[in-house]
C-alpha positions as CSV (number, residue, x, y, z in Angstrom):
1,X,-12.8,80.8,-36.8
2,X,-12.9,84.6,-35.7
3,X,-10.7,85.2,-38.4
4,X,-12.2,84.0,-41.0
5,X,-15.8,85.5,-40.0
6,X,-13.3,88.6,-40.3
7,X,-12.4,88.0,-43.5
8,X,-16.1,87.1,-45.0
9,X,-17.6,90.2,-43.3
10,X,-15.2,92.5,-45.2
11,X,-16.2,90.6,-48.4
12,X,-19.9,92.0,-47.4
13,X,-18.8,95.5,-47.5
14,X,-16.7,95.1,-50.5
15,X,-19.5,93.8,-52.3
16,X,-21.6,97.1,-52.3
17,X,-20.5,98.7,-55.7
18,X,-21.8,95.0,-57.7
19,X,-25.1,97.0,-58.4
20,X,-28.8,96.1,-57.1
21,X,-29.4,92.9,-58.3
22,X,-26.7,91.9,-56.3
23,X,-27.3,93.9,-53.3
24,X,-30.4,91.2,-52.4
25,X,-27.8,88.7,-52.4
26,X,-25.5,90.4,-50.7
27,X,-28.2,90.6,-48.1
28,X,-29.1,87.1,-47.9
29,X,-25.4,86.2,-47.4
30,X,-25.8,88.8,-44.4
31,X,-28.7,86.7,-43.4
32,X,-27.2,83.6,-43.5
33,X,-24.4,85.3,-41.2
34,X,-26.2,86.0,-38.2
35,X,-28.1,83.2,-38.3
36,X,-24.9,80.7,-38.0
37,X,-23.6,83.6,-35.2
38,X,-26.5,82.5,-33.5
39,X,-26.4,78.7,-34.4
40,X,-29.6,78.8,-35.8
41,X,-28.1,76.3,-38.9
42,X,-31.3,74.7,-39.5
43,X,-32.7,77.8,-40.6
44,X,-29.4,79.0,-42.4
45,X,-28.9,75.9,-44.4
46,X,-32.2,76.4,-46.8
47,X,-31.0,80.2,-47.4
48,X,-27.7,78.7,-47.8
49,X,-28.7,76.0,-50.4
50,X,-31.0,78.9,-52.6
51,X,-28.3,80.9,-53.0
52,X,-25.6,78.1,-53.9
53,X,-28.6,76.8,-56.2
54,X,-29.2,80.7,-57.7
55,X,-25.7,81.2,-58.3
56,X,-25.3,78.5,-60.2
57,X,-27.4,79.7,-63.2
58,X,-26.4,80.5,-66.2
59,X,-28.8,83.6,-65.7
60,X,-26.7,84.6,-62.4
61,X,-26.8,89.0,-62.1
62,X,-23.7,90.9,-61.7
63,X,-20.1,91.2,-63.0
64,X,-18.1,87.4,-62.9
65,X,-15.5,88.7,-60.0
66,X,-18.8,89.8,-58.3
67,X,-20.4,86.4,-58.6
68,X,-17.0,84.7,-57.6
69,X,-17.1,86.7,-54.2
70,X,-20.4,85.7,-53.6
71,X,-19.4,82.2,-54.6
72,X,-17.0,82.0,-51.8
73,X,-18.8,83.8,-49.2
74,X,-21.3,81.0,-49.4
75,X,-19.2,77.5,-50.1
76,X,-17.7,79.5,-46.5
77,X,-21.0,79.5,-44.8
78,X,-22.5,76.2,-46.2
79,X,-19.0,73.9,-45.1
80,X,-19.7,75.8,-41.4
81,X,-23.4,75.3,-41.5
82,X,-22.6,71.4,-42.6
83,X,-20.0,70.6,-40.1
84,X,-22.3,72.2,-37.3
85,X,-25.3,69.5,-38.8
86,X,-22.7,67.0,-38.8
87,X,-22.8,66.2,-42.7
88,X,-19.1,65.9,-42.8
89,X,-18.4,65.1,-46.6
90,X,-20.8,68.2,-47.5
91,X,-18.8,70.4,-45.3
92,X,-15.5,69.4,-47.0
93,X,-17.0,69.6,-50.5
94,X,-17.7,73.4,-50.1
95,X,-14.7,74.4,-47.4
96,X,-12.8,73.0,-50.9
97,X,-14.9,75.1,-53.1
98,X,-14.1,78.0,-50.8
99,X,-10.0,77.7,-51.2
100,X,-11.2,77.3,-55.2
101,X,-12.9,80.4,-55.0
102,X,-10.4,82.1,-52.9
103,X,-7.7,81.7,-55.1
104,X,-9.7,82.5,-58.3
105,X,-11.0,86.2,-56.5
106,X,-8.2,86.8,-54.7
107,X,-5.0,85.2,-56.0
108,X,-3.3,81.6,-54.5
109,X,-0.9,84.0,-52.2
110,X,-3.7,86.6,-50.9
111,X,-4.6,87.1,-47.0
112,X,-8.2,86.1,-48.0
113,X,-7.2,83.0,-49.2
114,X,-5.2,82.0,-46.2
115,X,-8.7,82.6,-44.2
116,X,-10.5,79.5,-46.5
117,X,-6.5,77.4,-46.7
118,X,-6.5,77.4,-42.9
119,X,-10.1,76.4,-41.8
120,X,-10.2,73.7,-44.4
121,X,-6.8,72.8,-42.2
122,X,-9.1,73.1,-39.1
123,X,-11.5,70.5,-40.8
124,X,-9.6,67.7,-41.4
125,X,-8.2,67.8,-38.1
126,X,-10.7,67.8,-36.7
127,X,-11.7,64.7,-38.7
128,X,-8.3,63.0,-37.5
129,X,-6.7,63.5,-40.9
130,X,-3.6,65.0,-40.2
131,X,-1.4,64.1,-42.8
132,X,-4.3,65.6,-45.2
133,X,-3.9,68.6,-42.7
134,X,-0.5,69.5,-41.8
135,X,0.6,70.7,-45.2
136,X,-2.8,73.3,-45.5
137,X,-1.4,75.0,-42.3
138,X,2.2,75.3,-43.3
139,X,0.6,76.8,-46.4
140,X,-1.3,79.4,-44.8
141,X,1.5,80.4,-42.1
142,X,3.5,80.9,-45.3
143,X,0.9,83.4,-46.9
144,X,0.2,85.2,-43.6
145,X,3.4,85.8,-43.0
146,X,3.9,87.5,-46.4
147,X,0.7,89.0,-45.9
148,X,0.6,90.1,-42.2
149,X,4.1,89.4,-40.8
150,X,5.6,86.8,-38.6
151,X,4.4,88.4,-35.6
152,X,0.4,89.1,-36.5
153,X,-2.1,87.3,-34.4
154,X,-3.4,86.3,-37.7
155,X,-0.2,84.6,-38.3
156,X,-0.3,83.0,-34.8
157,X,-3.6,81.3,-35.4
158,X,-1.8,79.2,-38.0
159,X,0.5,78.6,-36.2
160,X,-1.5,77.6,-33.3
161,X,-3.5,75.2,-35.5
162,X,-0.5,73.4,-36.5
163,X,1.3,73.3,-33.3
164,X,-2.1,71.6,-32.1
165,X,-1.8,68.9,-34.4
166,X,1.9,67.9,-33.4
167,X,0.9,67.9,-30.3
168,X,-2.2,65.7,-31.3
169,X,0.7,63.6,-32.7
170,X,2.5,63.3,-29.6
171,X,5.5,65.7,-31.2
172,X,5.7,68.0,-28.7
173,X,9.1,69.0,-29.2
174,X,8.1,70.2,-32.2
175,X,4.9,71.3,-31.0
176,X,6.6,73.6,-28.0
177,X,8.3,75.9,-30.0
178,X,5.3,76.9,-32.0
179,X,3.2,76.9,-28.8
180,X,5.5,79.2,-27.3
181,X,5.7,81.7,-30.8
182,X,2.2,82.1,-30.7
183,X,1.8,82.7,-26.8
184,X,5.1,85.6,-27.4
185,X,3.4,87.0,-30.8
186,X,-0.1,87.0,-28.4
187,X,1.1,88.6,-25.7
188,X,3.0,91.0,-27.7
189,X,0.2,92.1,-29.7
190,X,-3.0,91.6,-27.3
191,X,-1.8,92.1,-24.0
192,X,-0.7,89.5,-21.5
193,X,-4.5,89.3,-19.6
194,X,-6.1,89.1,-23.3
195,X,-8.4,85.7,-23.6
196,X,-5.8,84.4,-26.6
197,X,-3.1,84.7,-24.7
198,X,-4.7,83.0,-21.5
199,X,-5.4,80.3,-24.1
200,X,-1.9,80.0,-25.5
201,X,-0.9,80.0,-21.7
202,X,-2.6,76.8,-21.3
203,X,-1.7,75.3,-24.6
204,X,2.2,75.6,-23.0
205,X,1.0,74.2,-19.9
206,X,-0.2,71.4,-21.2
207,X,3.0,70.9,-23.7
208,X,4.9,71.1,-20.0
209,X,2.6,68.9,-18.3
210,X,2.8,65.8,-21.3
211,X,6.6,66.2,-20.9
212,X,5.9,66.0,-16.6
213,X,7.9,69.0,-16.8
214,X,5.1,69.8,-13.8
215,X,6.4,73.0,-12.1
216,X,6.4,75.1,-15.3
217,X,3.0,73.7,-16.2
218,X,1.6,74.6,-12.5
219,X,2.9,78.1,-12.4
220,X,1.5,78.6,-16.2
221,X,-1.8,77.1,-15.4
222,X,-2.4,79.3,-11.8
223,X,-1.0,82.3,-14.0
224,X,-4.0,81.5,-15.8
225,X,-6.4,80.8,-13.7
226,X,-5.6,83.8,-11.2
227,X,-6.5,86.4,-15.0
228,X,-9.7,84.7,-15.0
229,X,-11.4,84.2,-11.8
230,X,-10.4,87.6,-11.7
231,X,-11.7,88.7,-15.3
232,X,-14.4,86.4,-15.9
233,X,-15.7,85.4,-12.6
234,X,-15.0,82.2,-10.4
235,X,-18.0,80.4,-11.6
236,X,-17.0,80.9,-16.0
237,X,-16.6,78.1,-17.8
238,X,-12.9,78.5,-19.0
239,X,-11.9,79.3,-14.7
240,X,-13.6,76.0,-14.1
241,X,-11.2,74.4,-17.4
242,X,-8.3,76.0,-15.1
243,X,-9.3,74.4,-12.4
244,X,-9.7,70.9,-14.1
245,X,-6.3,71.0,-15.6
246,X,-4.7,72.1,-12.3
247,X,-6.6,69.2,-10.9
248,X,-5.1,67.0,-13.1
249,X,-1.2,68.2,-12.8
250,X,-2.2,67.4,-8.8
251,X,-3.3,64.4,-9.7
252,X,-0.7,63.0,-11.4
253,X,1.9,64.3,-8.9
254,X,-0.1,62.5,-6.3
255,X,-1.3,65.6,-4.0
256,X,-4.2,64.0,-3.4
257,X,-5.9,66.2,-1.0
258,X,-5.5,69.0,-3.4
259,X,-7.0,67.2,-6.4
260,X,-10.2,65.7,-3.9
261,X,-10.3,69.6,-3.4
262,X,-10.4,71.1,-6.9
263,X,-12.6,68.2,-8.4
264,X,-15.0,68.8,-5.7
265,X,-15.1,72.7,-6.3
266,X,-15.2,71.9,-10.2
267,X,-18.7,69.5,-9.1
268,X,-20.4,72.1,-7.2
269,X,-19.4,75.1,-9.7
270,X,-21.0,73.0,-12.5
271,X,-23.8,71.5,-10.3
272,X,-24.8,75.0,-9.4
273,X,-24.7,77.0,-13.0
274,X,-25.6,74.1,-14.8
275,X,-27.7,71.7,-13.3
276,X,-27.7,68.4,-11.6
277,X,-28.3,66.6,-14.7
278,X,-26.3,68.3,-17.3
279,X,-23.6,66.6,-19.1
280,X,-20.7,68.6,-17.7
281,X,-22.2,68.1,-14.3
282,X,-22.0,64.3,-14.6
283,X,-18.6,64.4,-16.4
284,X,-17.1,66.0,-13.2
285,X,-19.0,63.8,-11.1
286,X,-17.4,60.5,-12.9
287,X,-14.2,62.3,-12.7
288,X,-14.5,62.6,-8.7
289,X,-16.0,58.7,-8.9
290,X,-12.6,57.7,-10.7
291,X,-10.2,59.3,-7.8
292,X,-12.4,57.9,-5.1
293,X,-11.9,54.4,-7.0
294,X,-8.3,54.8,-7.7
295,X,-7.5,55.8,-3.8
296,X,-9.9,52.4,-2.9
297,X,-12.5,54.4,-1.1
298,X,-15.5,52.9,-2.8
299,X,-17.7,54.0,0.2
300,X,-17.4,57.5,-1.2
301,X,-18.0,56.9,-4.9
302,X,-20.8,55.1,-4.5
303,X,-23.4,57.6,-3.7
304,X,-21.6,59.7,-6.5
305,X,-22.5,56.7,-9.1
306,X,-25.7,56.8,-7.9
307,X,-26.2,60.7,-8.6
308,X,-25.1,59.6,-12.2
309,X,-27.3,57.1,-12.4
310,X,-30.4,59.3,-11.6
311,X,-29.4,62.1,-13.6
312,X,-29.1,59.7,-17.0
313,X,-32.7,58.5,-15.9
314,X,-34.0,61.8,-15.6
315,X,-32.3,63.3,-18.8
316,X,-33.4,60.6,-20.9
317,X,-36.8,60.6,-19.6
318,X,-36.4,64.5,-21.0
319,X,-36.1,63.4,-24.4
320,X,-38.7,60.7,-24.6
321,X,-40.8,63.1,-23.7
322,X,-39.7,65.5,-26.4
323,X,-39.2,63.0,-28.8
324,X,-41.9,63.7,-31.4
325,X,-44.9,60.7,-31.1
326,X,-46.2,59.5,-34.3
327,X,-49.9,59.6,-35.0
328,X,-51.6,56.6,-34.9
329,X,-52.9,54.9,-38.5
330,X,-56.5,54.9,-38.9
C-alpha cells in the first residue's frame, strides 16, 4: 500500500507539463488522494466516478499518454475506494484496469507497473484467491528486481506479500525463506528498530511459532516488543499485538501464569485507551474468558462474560439510536 501511494503521487508531479485543461484534473486526482488518506471514501467515490465518467469521452483534453496516466491514477484510486466500501467485484474491475493502464503508459516490465501487478496480488488474497494470486506476485518480484534490485524494500514488499500467502497455505517451509529475505533486505536497508523490520520480525516469529519451533519465536517476538514499548509507547496498538502473540507462544507451551498475566495487561491496556465497550476491548476479554474456561475455573470467567454481555447491550443500543428513523406516512 505505501508503495503504491508512492508510485501514484509521482504520477501527480509528472503530470504537470499536460497543459491547463489537464491541470484541473490533475487536481481532482489530488483531491481524491487525500480524501482516501483520510478514509473519507464516501466523499472520494463521487469525485472518483466524474472523473472515470469525464475521461471516458470522446471529447477528453490533453495528449493520449496524458489521458492514459490519468486513466490509471484513477482505476488506482476507485479499486481502493471500492474495496474500502466493500463493493468487491468493482474494486477488481478497476485494480485490473489499473495493470491495463500500467502496462500501456509505462511498458509490461516498468517499476510503475509492478506498483498496480502487486496490489491487484494484494486483492485477491485478500479475497482467499490464492491460486488467482500467487502468480501476480511472482510477477512483480520479477520486475522489481530488474527494476530496483534484489535487495530494495520495494522488492521485499513482494516478496513479503507472497511469503504471506504460503504461509496462509500452511507452506511455511516455503514461506520461511522469503520471510527471512525480506526481514535481512529490511534490516539492511531501514535499520534494525525501523517499523518494517519490527514487522518482518514477527512475520518470522510466527513462521517459528506454526513449526513450535518456540524459543526462536519467543526471543524474536520480545526482540520486538522490547523496540516498541520503547519507540512507540507501552500502551500502542502494535506493543499490545506483541504482547498478544507472546501470550499466545505462553499459552501453547503451557506457562500459564505468564499467559493469565499478559492477557490481563492486554485487557486493561485496551479497556483503558479504548473503552469498555469497544470491539478490541471485548475480543481480549473473550480471549481471557477462553483460558479461564480451558484451565476449568468457570468462577473467574463468568463475571468476564458478563462484562461482554453488557458491553454488546450497550454498543448496540449506540447504533439503534444512530440508526436513521424513518418518517412516519401521513
Amino acid at each position: 500500500m505505501r508503495i503504491a501511494l508512492a508510485i501514484v503521487a509521482c504520477c501527480f508531479v509528472s503530470l504537470s507539463w499536460a497543459g491547463e485543461a489537464l491541470q484541473v484534473e490533475d487536481r481532482r486526482i489530488a483531491a481524491i488522494r487525500k480524501l482516501c488518506e483520510k478514509k473519507a471514501y464516501a466523499e472520494a467515490a463521487p469525485l472518483a466516478r466524474a472523473l472515470a465518467d469525464e475521461l471516458a469521452t470522446p471529447n477528453a483534453a490533453g495528449t493520449p499518454e496524458a489521458l492514459n496516466r490519468n486513466h490509471w491514477a484513477v482505476a488506482v484510486w476507485s479499486g481502493r475506494i471500492s474495496q474500502a466500501q466493500r463493493q468487491m467485484p468493482q474494486a477488481e474491475t478497476w485494480f485490473q484496469r489499473a495493470v491495463t493502464s500500467a502496462e500501456v503508459v509505462f511498458g509490461p516490465e516498468h517499476a510503475n507497473t509492478s506498483g498496480s501487478v502487486d496490489e491487484l496480488a494484494n486483492f485477491y488474497q485478500s479475497q482467499v484467491r490464492l491460486v488467482e494470486a500467487e502468480p501476480l506476485y511472482q510477477r512483480a518480484i520479477a520486475i522489481r528486481i530488474k527494476a530496483y534490485g534484489a535487495t530494495h524494500p520495494k522488492t521485499a514488499e513482494s516478496l513479503a506479500g507472497l511469503a504471506r500467502l504460503y504461509k496462509s497455505q500452511g507452506r511455511y517451509d516455503v514461506a520461511l525463506p522469503l520471510y527471512r529475505r525480506v526481514f535481512e533486505i529490511r534490516q539492511s536497508a531501514l535499520g534494525a528498530e525501523h517499523p518494517e523490520t519490527l514487522s518482518s520480525m514477527t512475520d518470522l516469529a510466527e513462521i517459528w511459532r506454526a513449526q513450535r519451533d518456540y524459543p526462536e519465536a519467543e526471543k524474536l517476538i520480545r526482540r520486538v516488543l522490547s523496540q516498541r514499548e520503547s519507540t512507540l509507547g507501552a500502551t500502542h496498538p502494535d506493543t499490545v499485538a506483541s504482547l498478544a502473540a507472546l501470550a499466545e507462544i505462553y499459552r501453547e507451551t503451557r506457562r500459564i501464569p505468564d499467559t493469565e498475566r499478559l492477557l490481563k495487561r492486554i485487557l486493561a491496556t485496551r479497556e483503558s485507551t479504548l473503552g469498555a465497550t469497544h470491539w478490541e476491548t471485548r475480543a481480549s476479554l473473550n480471549d481471557l474468558i477462553r483460558f479461564y474456561l480451558d484451565q476449568g475455573r468457570e468462577t473467574e470467567a463468568q463475571p468476564l462474560i458478563k462484562r461482554v454481555q453488557e458491553a454488546i447491550r450497550v454498543e448496540s443500543a449506540k447504533l439503534k439510536a444512530a440508526a436513521p428513523t424513518t418518517a412516519p406516512q401521513k
